[in-house]
C-alpha positions as CSV (number, residue, x, y, z in Angstrom):
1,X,76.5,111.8,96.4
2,X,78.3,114.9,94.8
3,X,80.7,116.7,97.0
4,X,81.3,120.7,98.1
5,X,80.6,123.2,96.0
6,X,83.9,125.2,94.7
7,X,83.5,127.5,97.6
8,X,82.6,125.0,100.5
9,X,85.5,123.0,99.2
10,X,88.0,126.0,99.9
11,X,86.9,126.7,103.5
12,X,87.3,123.0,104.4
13,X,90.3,122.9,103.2
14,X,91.5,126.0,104.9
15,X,89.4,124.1,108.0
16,X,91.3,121.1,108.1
17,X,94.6,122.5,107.4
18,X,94.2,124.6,110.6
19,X,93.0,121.3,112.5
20,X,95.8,119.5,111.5
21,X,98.6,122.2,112.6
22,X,96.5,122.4,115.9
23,X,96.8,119.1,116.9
24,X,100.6,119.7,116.6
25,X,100.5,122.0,119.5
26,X,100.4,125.7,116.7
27,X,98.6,128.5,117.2
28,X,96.6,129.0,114.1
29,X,94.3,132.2,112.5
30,X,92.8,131.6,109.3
31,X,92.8,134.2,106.7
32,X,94.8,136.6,108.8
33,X,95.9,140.0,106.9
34,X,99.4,141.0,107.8
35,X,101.5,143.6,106.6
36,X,104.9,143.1,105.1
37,X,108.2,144.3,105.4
38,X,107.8,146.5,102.4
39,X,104.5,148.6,103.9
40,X,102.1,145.6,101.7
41,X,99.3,144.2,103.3
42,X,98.8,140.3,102.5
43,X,96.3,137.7,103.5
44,X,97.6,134.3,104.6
45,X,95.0,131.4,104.4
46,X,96.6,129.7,107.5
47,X,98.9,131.3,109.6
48,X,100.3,128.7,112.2
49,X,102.6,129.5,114.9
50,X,105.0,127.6,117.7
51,X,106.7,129.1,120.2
52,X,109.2,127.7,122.9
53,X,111.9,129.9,125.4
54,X,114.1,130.1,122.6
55,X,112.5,130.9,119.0
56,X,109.2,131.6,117.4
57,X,108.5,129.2,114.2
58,X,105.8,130.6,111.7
59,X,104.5,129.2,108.7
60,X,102.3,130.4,106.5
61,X,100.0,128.0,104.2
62,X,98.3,129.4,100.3
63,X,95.3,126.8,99.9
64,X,94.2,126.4,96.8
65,X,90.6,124.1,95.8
66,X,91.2,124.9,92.5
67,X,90.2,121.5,89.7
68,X,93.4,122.4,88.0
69,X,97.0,122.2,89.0
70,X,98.5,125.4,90.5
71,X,101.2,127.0,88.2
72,X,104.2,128.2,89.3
73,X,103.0,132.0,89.5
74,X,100.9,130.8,92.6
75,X,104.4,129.4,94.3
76,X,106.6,132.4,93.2
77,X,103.7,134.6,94.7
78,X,103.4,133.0,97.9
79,X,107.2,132.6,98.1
80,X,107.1,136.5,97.8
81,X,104.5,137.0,100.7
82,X,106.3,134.3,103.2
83,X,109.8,136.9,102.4
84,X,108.1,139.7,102.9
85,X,106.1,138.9,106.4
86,X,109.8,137.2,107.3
87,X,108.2,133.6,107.9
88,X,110.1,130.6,108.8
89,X,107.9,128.0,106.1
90,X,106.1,128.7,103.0
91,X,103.2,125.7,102.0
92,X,100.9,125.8,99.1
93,X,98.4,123.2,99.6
94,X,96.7,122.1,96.0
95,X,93.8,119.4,96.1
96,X,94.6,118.7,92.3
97,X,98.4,119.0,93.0
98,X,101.1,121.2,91.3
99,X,102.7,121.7,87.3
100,X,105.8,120.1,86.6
101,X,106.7,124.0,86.4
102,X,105.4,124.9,89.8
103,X,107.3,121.6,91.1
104,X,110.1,122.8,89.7
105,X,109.9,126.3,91.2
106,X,108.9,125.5,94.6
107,X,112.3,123.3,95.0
108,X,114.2,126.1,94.0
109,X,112.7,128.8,96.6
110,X,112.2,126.5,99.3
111,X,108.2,126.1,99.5
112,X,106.6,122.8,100.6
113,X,103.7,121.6,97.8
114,X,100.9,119.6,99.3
115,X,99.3,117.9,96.7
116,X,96.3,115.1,97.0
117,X,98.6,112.2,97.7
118,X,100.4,114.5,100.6
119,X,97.2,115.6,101.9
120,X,96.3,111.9,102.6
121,X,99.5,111.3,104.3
122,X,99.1,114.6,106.9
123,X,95.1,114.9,107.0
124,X,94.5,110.9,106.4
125,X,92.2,109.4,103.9
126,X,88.8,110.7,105.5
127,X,89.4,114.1,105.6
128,X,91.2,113.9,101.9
129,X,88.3,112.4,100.5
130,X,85.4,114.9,101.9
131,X,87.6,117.5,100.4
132,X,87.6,116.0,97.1
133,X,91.5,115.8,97.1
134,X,91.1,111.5,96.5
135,X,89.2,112.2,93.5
136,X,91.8,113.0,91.0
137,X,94.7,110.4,92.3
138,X,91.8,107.9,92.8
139,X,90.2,107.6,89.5
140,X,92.4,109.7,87.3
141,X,96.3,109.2,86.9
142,X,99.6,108.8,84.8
143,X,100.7,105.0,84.4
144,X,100.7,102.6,81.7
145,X,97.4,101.5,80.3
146,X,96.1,98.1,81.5
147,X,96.3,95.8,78.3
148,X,95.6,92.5,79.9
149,X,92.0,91.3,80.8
150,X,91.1,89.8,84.3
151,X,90.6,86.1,82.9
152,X,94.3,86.0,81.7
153,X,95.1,87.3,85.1
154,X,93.2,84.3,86.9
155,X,94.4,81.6,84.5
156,X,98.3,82.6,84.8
157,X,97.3,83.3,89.0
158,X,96.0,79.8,89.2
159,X,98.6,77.8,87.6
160,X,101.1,79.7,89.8
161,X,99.0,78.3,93.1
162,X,99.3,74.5,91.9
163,X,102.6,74.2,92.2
164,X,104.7,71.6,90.3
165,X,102.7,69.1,88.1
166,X,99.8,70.5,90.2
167,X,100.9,68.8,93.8
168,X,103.9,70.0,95.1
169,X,103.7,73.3,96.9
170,X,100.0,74.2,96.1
171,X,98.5,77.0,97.1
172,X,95.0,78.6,97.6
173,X,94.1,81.9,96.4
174,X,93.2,83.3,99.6
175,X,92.6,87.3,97.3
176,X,92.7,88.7,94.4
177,X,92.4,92.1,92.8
178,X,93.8,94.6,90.1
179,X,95.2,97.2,91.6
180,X,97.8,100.0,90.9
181,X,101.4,100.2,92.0
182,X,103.1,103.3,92.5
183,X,106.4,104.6,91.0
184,X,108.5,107.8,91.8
185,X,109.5,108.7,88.3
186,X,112.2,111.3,88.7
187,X,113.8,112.9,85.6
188,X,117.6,113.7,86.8
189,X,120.1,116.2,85.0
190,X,123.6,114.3,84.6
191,X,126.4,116.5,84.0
192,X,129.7,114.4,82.9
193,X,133.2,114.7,81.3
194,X,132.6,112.9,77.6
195,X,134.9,112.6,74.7
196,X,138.4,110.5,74.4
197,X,140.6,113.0,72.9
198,X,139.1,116.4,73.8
199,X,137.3,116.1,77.1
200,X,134.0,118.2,77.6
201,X,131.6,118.3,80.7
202,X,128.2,117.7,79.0
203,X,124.6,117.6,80.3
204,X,122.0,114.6,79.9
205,X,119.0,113.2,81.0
206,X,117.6,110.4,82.3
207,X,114.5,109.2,83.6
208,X,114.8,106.4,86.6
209,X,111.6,105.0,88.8
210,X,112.2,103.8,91.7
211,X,109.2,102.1,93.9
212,X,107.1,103.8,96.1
213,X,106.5,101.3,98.4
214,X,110.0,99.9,99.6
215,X,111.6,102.8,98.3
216,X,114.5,100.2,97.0
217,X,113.3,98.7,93.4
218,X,114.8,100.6,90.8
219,X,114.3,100.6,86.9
220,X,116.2,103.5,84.9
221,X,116.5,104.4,81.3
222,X,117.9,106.5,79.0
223,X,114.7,108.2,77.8
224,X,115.6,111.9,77.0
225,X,111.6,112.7,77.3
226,X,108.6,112.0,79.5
227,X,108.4,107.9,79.6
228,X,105.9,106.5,77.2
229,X,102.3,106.9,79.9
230,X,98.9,107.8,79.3
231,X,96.2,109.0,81.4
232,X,95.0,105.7,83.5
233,X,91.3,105.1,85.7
234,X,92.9,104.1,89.0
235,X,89.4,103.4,90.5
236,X,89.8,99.6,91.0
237,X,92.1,100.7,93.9
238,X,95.9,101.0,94.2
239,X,98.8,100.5,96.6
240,X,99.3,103.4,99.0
241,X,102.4,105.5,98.3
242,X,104.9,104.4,101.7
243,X,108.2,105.8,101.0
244,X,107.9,109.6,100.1
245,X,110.0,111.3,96.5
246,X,111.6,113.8,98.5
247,X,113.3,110.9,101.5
248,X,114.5,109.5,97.9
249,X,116.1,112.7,96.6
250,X,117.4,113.4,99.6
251,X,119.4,110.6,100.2
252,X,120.8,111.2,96.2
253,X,121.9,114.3,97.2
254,X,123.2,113.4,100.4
255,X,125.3,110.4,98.7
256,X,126.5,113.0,95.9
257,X,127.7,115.5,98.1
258,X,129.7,112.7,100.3
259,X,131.3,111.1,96.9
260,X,132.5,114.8,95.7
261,X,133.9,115.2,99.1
262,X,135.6,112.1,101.0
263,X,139.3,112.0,99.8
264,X,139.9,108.1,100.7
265,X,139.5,105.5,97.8
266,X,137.4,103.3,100.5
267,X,135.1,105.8,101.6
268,X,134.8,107.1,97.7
269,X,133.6,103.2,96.8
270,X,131.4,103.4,99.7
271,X,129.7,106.3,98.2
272,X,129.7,105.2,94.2
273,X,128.1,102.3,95.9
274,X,125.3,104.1,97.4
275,X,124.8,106.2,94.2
276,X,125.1,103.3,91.7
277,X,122.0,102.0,94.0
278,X,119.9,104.5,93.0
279,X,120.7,103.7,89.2
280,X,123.0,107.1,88.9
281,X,125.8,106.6,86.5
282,X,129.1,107.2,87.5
283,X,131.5,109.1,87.2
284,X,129.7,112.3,87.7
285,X,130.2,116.1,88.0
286,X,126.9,116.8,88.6
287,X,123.3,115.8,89.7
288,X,119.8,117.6,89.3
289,X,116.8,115.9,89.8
290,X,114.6,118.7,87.5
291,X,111.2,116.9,87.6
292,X,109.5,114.0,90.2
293,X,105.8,112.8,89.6
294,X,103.7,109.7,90.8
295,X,103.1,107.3,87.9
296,X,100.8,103.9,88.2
297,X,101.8,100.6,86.7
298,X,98.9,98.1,86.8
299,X,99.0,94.8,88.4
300,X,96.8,92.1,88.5
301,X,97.7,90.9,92.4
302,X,96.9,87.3,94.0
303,X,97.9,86.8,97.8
304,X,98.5,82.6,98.2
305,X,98.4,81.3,101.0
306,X,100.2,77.6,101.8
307,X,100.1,76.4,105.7
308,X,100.9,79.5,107.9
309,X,102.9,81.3,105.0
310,X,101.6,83.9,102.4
311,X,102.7,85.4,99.2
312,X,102.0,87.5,96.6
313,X,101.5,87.2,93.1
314,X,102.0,89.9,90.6
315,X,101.1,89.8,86.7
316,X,102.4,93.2,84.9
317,X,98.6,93.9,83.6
318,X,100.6,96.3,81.3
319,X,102.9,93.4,79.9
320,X,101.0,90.4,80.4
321,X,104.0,88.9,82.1
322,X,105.2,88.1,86.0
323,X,106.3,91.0,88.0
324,X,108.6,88.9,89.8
325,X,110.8,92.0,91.5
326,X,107.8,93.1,92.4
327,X,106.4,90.0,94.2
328,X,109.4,90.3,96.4
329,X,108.5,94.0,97.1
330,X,104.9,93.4,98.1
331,X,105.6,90.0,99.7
332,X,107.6,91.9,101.9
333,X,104.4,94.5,102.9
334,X,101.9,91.6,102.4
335,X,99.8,93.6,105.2
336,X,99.4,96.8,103.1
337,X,98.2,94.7,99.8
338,X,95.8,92.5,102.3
339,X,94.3,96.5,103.1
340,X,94.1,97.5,99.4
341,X,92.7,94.4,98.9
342,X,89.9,94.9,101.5
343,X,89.1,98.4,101.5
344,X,86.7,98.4,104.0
């Protein structure tokens, strides 16, 4: 069954954006043509309004049902229009998502980017997938290419469930699946005094990932460029994304700006702490996270069951080998990988 034509895909999604700010108590009008500021007239997809005794909140929503990412022209222009008609929020909604460019943009004027995996979390996964927005996340993505065939998986899965000299502690194999675990991969700017002698404040990059399901599982590296990914078929399924990029950089940015400022050796440990956490090496002048994207690591996932107790089973279908932090991680939300397990 194909879905909307180009067209019919832009007025539902125009459509359900307006349903969704309506069933949070806005007033919406869809393509409403206002005049600026500046004398300009300018057409706003969704214009959604809320109102109490004290102030009037408006936010005005660009949707684009383009197949491509939107550039970064498309956020500097709505940025320009939300200025001009002196709204509260700017939000470019993008069923194939934003460039790393636009990203990058839209942090630094303030406009909200809903791309397909954000468009799940507001509209839910119905109304994401009759607009198409599932399609790209859901069979197309960045991760690391699956290497490791389904029979390996079952053979290392199985000798896992017998337990020791195949009697203590066996399990059964209650499920089992591939499917696709998510990462925020954030590439962070980390400005630094170097040098013994003559001491100067330089710049460099790193690239961490830190788990998108606990939020808490963090691997980091050194890489001065993009991580070594390719384009990956998701199809099979994945884990949902749970814990969103920008609660993440928030609480990096919240941990830096406490470090720079407490004046107590305690309360400064208490902060290098928090910031070590997050794989952020210390000491530091400055932090800028410049680039944040969704990548996919393949697993090859087993829930056991033994009595009344469950766990999961991960084999990196990357590697070939355990994914034993991440055993812990899903163990821990064994009820979201028994759903992605069991679709329908």
């Amino acid at each position: 069954m194909s879905g909307p034509d180009p067209l019919e895909r832009g007025r539902l999604l125009e459509q359900q954006v307006a349903d969704f700010f309506r069933r949070h108590g806005y007033d919406v009008k869809t393509n409403s043509v206002l005049e600026g500021r500046s004398g300009a007239s300018h057409e706003v997809d969704v214009m959604a309004v809320t109102s109490d005794p004290l102030m009037t909140f408006r936010v005005g929503v660009e949707c684009k049902a383009w197949s491509a990412p939107v550039s970064k022209d498309v956020v500097a222009k709505h940025d320009m229009v939300v200025r001009d008609l002196g709204l509260n929020k700017g939000i470019v909604v993008a069923l194939e998502g934003a460039s790393s460019g636009a990203l990058t943009t839209a942090r630094e004027l303030g406009i909200e980017i809903w791309g397909p995996e954000e468009l799940r979390e507001q509209l839910g996964d119905a109304a994401a997938a009759e607009l198409g927005a599932g399609h790209a996340p859901e069979l197309s993505a960045i991760g690391w290419e699956r290497r490791l065939d389904a029979a390996e998986a079952q053979t290392m899965i199985g000798r896992e469930a017998r337990g020791l000299l195949g009697l203590v502690g066996r399990e059964s194999v209650a499920e089992a699946s591939l499917l696709w675990f998510p990462w925020h991969a954030m590439r962070i700017a980390i400005a630094r005094h170097e040098g013994r002698i003559r001491r100067k404040l330089r710049t460099r990059r790193i690239w961490n990932l830190y788990d998108a399901v606990s939020g808490r599982l963090v691997r980091s590296s050194t890489w001065e460029e993009v991580p070594p990914l390719s384009r990956v078929d998701i199809a099979a399924g994945h884990i949902p994304t749970l814990v969103k990029a920008r609660s993440i950089q928030s609480e990096i940015h919240q941990a830096f700006s406490r470090y720079r400022e407490v004046v107590t050796d305690s309360a400064r440990e208490r902060y290098e702490e928090r910031l070590s956490e997050r794989a952020i090496p210390l000491p530091v002048e400055d932090i800028s996270i410049e680039d944040t994207s969704v990548v996919y690591q393949p697993l090859h996932l087993a829930l056991l069951r033994r009595r009344d107790s469950e766990r999961v089973v991960a084999i990196d279908a990357h590697s070939g080998r355990r994914a034993q932090d991440l055993e812990e991680v899903l163990t821990g939300h064994v009820a979201v990988v028994r759903r992605a397990l069991n679709p329908d």
